[in-house]
N, C-alpha and C positions, 0 to 999 in steps of 0.2 A: 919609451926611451927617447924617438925620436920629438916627441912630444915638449920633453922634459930638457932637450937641447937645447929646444926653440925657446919656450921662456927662459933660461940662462943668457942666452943672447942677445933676446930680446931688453933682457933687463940690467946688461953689459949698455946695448946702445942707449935704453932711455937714461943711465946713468951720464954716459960719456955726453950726448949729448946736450944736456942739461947743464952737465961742468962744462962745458965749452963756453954754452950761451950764457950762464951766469958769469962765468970767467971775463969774458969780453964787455958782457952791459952792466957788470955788476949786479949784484943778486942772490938767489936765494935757489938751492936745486934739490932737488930728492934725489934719495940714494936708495935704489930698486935692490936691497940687499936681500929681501928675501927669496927673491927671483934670484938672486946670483950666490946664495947657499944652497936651495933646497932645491936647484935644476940636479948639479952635480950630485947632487944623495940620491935622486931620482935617476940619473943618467946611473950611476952605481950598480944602484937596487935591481933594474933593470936588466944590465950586462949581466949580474948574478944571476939573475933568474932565468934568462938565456941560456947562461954555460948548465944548468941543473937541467933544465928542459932536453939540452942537447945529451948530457950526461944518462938520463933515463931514458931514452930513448936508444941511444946506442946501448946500455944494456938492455934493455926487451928485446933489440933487435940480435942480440949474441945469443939471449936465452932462445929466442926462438928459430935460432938458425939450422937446428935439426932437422924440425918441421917444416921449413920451409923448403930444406934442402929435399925430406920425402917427398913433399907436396910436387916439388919439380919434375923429380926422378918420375913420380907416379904419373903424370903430365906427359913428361919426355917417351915415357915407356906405351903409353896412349897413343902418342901419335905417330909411333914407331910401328905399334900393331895396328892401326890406319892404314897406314903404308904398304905393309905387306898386305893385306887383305887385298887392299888396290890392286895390287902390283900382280897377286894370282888368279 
């Protein structure tokens, strides 16, 4: 994504300034269009594929929230019988 920014912008400034310098000596400039279409469809693709990664992941983490909640208790209750052992 952050990839896909950089050639978008990069291909903003080889444009601009190109138009500037042809602009002023007269001339002839390229226009870095593919770079400044297919950054944005990538910076896109990207953000989406994020929000779905984020998305599945918080569900596994809901699904597994029982287990992890025993897993604790069973943990907590471990170190709780630690304790009293110590302690007598």
């Amino acid at each position: 994504m952050w990839i896909s920014l950089a050639v978008f912008l990069v291909g903003v400034m080889l444009t601009s300034v190109g138009l500037a310098t042809a602009s002023t000596s007269g001339g002839t400039y390229l226009i870095f269009g593919g770079a400044m279409v297919f950054g944005p469809i990538q910076i896109i693709r990207g953000a989406l594929s994020v929000r779905r990664t984020n998305a599945a992941l918080m569900a596994n983490l809901h699904s597994n929230a029982p287990l992890l909640k025993l897993l604790h208790d069973q943990d907590a209750y471990a170190k709780y019988l630690k304790t009293m052992r110590a302690g007598s």
